[in-house]
C-alpha positions in Angstrom: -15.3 -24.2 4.6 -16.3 -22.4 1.7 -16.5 -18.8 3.4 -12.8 -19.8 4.4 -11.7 -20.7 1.1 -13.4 -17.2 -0.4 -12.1 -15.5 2.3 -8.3 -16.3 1.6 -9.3 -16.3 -2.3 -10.1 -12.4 -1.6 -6.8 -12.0 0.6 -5.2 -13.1 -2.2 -6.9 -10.5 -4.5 -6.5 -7.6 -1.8 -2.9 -8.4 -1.7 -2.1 -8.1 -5.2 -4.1 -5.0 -6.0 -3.0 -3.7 -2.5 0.5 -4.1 -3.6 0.7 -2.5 -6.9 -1.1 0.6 -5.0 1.1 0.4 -1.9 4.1 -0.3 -4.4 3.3 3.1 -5.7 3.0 5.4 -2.6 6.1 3.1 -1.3 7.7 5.0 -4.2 6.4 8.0 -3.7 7.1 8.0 0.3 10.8 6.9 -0.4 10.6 10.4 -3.3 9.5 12.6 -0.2 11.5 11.2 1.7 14.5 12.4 -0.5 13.5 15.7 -2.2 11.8 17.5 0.8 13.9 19.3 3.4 14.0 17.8 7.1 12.2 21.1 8.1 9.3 20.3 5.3 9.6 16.2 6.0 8.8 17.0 9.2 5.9 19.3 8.2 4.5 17.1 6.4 4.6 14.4 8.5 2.9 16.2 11.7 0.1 17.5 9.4 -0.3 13.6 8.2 -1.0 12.7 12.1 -3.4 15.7 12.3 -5.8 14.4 9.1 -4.8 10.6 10.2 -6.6 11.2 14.4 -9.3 13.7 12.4 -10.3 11.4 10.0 -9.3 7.7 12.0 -11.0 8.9 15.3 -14.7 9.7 13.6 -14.6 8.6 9.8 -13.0 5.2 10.8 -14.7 5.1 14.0 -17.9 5.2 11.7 -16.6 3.1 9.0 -16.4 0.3 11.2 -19.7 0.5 13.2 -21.4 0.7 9.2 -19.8 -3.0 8.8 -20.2 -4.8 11.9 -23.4 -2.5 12.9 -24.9 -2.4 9.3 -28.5 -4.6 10.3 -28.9 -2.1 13.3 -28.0 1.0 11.7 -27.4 1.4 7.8 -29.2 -0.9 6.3 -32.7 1.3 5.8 -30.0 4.6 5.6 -29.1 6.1 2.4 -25.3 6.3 2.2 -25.1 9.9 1.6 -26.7 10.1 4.8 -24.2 8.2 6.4 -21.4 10.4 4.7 -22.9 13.2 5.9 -22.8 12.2 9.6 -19.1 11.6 9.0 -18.1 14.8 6.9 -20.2 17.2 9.1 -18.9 15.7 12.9 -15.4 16.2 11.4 -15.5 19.3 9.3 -17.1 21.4 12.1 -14.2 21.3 14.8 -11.5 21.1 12.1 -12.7 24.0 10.6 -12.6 25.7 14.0 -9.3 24.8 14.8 -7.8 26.0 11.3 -9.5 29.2 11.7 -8.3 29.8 15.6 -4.3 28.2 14.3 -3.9 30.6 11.4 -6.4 29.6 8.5 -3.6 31.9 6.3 -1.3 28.8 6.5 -1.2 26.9 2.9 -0.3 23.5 4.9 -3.6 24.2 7.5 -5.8 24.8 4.3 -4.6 21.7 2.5 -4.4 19.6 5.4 -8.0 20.5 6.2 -9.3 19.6 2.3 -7.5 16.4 2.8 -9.5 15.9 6.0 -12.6 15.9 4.2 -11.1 14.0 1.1 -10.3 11.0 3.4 -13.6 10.6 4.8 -15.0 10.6 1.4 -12.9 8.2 -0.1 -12.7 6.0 2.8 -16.7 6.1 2.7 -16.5 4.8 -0.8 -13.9 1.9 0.4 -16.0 0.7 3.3 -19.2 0.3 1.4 -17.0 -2.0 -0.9 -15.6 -3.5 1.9 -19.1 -4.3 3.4 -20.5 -5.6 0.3 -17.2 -8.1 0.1 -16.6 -6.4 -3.2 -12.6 -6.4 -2.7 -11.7 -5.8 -6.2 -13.3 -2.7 -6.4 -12.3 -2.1 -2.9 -8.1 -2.4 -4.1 -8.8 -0.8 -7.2 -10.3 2.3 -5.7 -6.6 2.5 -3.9 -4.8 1.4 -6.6 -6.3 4.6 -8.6 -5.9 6.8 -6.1 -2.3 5.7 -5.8 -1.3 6.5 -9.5 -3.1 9.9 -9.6 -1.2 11.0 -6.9 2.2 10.5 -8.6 0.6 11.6 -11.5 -0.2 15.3 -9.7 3.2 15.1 -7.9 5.3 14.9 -10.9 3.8 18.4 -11.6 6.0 20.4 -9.6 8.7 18.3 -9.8 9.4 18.4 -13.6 8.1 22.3 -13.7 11.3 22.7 -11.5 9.6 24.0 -8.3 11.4 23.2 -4.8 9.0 20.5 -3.6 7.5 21.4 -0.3 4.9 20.0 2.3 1.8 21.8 0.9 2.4 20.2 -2.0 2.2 16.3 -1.3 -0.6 17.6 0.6 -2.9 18.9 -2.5 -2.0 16.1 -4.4 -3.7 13.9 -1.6 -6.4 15.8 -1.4 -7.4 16.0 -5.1 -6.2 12.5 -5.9 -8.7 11.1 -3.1 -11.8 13.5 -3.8 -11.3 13.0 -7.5 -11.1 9.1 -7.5 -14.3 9.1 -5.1 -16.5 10.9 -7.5 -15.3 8.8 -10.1 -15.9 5.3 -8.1 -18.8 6.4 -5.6 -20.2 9.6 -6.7 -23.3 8.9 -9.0 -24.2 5.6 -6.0 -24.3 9.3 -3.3 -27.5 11.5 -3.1 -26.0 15.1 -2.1 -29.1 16.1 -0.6 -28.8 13.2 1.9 -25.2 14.6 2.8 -26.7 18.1 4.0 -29.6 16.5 5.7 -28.4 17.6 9.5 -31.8 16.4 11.7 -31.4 12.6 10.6 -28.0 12.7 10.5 -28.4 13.1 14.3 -30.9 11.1 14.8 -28.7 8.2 13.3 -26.0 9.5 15.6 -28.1 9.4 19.3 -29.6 5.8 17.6 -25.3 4.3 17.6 -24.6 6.6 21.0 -27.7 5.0 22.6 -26.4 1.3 22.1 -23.2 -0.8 23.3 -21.7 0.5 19.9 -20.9 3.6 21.5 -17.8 1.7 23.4 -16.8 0.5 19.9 -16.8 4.2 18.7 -14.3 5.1 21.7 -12.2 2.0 21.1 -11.6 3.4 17.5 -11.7 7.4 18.3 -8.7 6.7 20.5 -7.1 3.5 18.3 -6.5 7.3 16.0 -4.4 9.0 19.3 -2.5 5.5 19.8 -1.6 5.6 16.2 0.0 8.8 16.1 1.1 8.9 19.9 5.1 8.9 18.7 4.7 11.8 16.5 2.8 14.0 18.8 5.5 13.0 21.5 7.7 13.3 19.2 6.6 17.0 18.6 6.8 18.4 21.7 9.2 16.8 23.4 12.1 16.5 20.6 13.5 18.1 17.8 12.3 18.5 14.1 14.6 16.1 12.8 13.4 13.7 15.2 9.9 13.8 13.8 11.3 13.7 10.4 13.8 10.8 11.6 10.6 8.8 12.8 8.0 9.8 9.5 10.7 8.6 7.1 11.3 5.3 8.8 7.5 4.2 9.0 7.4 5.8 5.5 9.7 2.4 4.4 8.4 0.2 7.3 4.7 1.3 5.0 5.7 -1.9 2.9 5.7 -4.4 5.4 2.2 -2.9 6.5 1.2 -4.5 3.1 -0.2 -8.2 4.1 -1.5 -6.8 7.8 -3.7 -4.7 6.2 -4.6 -7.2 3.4 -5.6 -9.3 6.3 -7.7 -6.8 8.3 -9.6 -5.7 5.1 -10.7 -9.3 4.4 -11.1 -10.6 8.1 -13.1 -8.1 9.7 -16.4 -8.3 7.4 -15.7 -12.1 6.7 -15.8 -12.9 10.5 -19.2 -10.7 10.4 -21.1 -13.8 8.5 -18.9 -16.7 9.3 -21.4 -19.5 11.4 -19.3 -22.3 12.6 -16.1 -22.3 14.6 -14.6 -25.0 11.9 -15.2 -21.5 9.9 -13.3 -19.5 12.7 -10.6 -22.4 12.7 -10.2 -22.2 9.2 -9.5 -18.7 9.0 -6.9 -18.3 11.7 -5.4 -21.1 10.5 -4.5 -19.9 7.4 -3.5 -16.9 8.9 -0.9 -18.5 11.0 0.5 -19.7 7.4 0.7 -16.0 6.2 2.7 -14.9 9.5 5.3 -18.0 9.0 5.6 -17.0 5.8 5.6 -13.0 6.9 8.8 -12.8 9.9 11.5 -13.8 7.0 10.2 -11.4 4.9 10.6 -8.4 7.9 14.0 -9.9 8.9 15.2 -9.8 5.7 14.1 -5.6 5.2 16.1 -5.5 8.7 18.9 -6.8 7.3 19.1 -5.0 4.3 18.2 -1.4 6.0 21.9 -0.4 6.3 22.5 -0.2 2.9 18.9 0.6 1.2 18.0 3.1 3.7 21.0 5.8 3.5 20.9 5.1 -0.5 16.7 6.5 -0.5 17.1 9.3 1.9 21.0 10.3 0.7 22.2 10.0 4.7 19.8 12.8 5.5 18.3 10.3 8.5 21.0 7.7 9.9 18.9 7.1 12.7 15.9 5.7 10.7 18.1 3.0 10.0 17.9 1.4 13.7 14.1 3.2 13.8 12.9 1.1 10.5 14.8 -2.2 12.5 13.3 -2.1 15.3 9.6 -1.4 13.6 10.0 -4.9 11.7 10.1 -6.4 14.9 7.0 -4.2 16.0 5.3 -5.5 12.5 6.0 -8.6 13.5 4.2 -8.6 16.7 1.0 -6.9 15.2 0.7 -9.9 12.5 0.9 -12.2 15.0 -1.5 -10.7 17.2 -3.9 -7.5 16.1 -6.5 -9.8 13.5 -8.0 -11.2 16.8 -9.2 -8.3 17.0 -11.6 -8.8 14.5 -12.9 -11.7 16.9 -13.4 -9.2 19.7 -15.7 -7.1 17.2 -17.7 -9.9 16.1 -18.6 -10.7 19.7 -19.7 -7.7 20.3 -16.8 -7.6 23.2 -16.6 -3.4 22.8 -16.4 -2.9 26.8 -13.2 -4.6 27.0 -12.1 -2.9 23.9 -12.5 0.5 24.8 -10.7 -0.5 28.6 -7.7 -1.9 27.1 -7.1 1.2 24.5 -7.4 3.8 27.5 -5.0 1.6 29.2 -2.7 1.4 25.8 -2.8 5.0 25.2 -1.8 6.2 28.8 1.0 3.0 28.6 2.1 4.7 25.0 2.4 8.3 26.7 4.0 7.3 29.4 7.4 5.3 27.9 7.3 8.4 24.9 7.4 10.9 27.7 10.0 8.7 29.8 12.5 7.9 26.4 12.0 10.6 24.0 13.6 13.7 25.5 16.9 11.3 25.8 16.6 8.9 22.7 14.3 11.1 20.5 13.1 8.6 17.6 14.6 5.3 18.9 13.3 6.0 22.4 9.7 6.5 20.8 10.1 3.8 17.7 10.8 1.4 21.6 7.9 2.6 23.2 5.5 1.8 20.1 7.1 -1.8 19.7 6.5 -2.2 24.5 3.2 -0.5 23.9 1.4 -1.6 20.9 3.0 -5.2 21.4 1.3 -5.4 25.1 -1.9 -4.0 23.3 -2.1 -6.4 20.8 -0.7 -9.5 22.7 -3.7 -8.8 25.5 -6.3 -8.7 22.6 -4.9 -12.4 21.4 -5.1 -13.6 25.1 -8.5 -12.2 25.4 -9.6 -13.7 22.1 -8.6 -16.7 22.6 -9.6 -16.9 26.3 -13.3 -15.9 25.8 -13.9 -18.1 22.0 -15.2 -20.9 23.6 -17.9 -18.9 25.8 -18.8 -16.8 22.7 -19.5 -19.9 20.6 -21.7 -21.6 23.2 -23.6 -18.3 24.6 -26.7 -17.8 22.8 -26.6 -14.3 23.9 -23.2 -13.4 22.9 -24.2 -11.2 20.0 -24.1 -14.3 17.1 -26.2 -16.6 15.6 -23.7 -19.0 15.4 
C-alpha cells in the first residue's frame, strides 16, 4: 500500500499547486471573458481549439506514449530528441496551413507560436510527470500561470482595447519562457534538429501496438473540441463565444479531474498488486463523493455569479455552465479508468470506441446545434462524452480480472 498512500500524498500536492495555478487562469478566463468583445471572445476561443487538436492530437499523443511506452522507446533517447519528433510533426503542417489561410493574420501568427510553445512546455511537464516529480510538475504551471497575468496586465493598464491576439502572445511567451527557465539547460538543441532519428524513433512507435494508442489520443484532440468546430460552422459567433465562456468557468471544476489523471496515469504504470489497484480507485471513489456537492453547488450559484463575471453579455452560458457540472460529474466518475485501459496495453479497444465517440459527438452537434446553438452542443458533449466515458468504466472493470491473471497482458504484475 505504500505506492497508494504516495500516490494520494502526490494528488494532494498536484491539487494544491494545481489550484493556485488554475486559480489564476480561472481569473484570467473570467477577465477575458469580460473585457473582450463577443466578436474577439469568439476569436479567441476558435483559435484555442486550433492549438488545443495541433498540439493534443501529436504533442499529447506523444507525451503519453513517452510515459506508458518509456522502457520501449525513450529510455536510451535524449529528450531533445524526443522534442524534436514532436515540434517538427506539428510545426510542418501548421506552418502550411498558416501560410495557405493568410499568414498576414496577427491571430494565425500568434496562434501558430503558441503551437510550438505548448509542445515545449508540455514536453517539460511530462518528463516531470514521468519521473513522479509532481512538485516541479505544478510548479512549472503555477509559473506559467502568473506570467501570463503578468504580460496581460500590459495592455490592459497601457489602455489598449484588449483583443484576441493579445491573450494569444501572452500564452505563447509565458509558456516558451517558463520552459527555458524549468527545462531548457536538461535539452540538447542539436538533438531537436536531428530529423533521420527523429524518424527512426517515429517508424520504431508506428511499428508496435502503440500506434492505436497514438490514434486513440490524435482523435481524443477532435472529441475535445468537436462543440466548437460544430459550433463554428453551423451557428453563430455568439454561440461560440456563449460556449468558450461557459467552459471558461466550468475550467474550475476541471481542477481535481486533472489532479487525478496527472497522478494516476504514471502511478498505475509501476503499481504490482491489485490490493494496489484496489487502493487507488478506492480512494478515488472518496474524491468523487466528495466532488458532486461541490459541482452542484457551482450549479446552483451560476445564476447570479455568472451574469455578474461576463456583465449579461452571455445569458445562455448560464444553463451551458449547468448542464457541464453534470457532464464534470460523469467524467470523475468514469474517465480515470482510463488509465487502467493504458496500463493493459488495451489500445485496440481504445482507438474503436473514440472513432465511435467522435462520429456519436458529430452527429447530436450536427442534429441540435443549428436549432439550440450552445445548449444543443453543451447536450451533446454531456450524451457523448458520458457514453464514452461510461463504456471505458464498463470495459475496465469487465476485463481487470483477466488482465491481473494473464501473464501476457502487457504487466508484470
Amino acid at each position: 500500500m505504500t505506492n497508494c498512500a504516495s500516490g494520494m500524498k502526490s494528488v494532494v500536492i498536484v491539487y494544491v499547486l494545481d489550484v493556485l495555478a488554475k486559480s489564476l487562469l480561472v481569473v484570467t478566463g473570467f477577465f477575458l471573458v469580460r473585457l473582450l468583445s463577443p466578436d474577439e471572445y469568439a476569436r479567441y476561443t476558435f483559435a484555442m481549439s486550433i492549438i488545443a487538436v495541433a498540439t493534443q492530437a501529436v504533442s499529447g499523443s506523444l507525451n503519453r506514449i513517452y510515459i506508458a511506452g518509456h522502457r520501449e522507446f525513450v529510455a536510451d533517447q535524449p529528450p531533445g530528441l524526443f522534442l524534436g519528433l514532436q515540434v517538427w510533426t506539428v510545426l510542418v503542417p501548421a506552418t502550411a496551413v498558416w501560410a495557405i489561410a493568410g499568414r498576414d493574420d496577427v491571430v494565425q501568427s500568434w496562434m501558430l507560436l503558441s503551437i510550438v510553445a505548448t509542445c515545449c512546455l508540455d514536453f517539460a511537464r511530462t518528463c516531470f510527470q514521468q519521473r513522479l516529480s509532481f512538485g516541479r510538475f505544478s510548479s512549472v504551471e503555477l509559473a506559467r500561470a502568473a506570467l501570463l497575468v503578468g504580460l496581460l496586465a500590459v495592455p490592459f493598464f497601457a489602455g489598449d482595447v484588449l483583443q484576441a491576439w493579445h491573450a494569444l502572445a501572452a500564452q505563447a511567451v509565458s509558456m516558451f519562457a517558463v520552459f527555458l527557465v524549468a527545462f531548457g539547460r536538461e535539452i540538447d538543441w542539436r538533438d531537436v534538429l536531428r530529423v533521420g532519428p527523429a524518424l527512426r524513433l517515429a517508424s520504431r512507435i508506428v511499428r508496435g501496438d502503440f500506434v492505436f494508442l497514438f490514434g486513440y489520443f490524435f482523435l481524443m484532440a477532435f472529441l475535445l473540441q468537436v462543440e466548437v468546430f460544430m459550433l463554428k460552422m453551423l451557428g453563430k459567433s455568439i454561440d461560440v463565444a456563449t460556449f468558450g465562456a461557459a467552459t471558461r468557468y466550468a475550467l474550475v471544476l476541471s481542477l481535481a479531474l486533472n489532479a487525478v489523471n496527472t497522478v494516476l496515469f504514471p502511478l498505475l504504470q509501476q503499481v504490482r498488486t491489485i490490493e494496489e489497484i484496489r487502493g487507488v480507485y478506492r480512494r478515488h471513489t472518496q474524491m468523487l463523493l466528495a466532488f458532486v456537492p461541490i459541482a452542484g453547488l457551482a450549479a446552483a450559484v451560476a445564476p447570479w455569479v455568472l451574469p455578474w463575471i461576463d456583465q449579461g453579455k452571455y445569458p445562455v452560458a448560464v444553463l451551458t455552465f449547468q448542464i457541464l457540472c453534470v457532464a464534470n460529474v460523469a467524467l470523475f466518475a468514469f474517465s480515470p479508468y482510463v488509465n487502467l485501459l493504458l496500463r493493459f496495453n488495451d489500445f485496440r479497444f481504445l482507438l474503436g470506441l473514440i472513432v465511435a465517440a467522435v462520429l456519436l459527438d458529430a452527429g447530436l452537434n450536427a442534429a441540435l446545434v443549428p436549432s439550440y446553438g450552445a445548449i444543443g452542443a453543451v447536450v451533446a458533449l454531456t450524451i457523448g462524452n458520458g457514453a464514452f466515458t461510461g463504456a471505458i468504466f464498463v470495459r475496465a472493470r469487465r476485463k481487470l480480472p483477466d488482465w491481473l491473471t494473464d501473464p501476457t497482458g502487457g504487466t508484470s504484475i
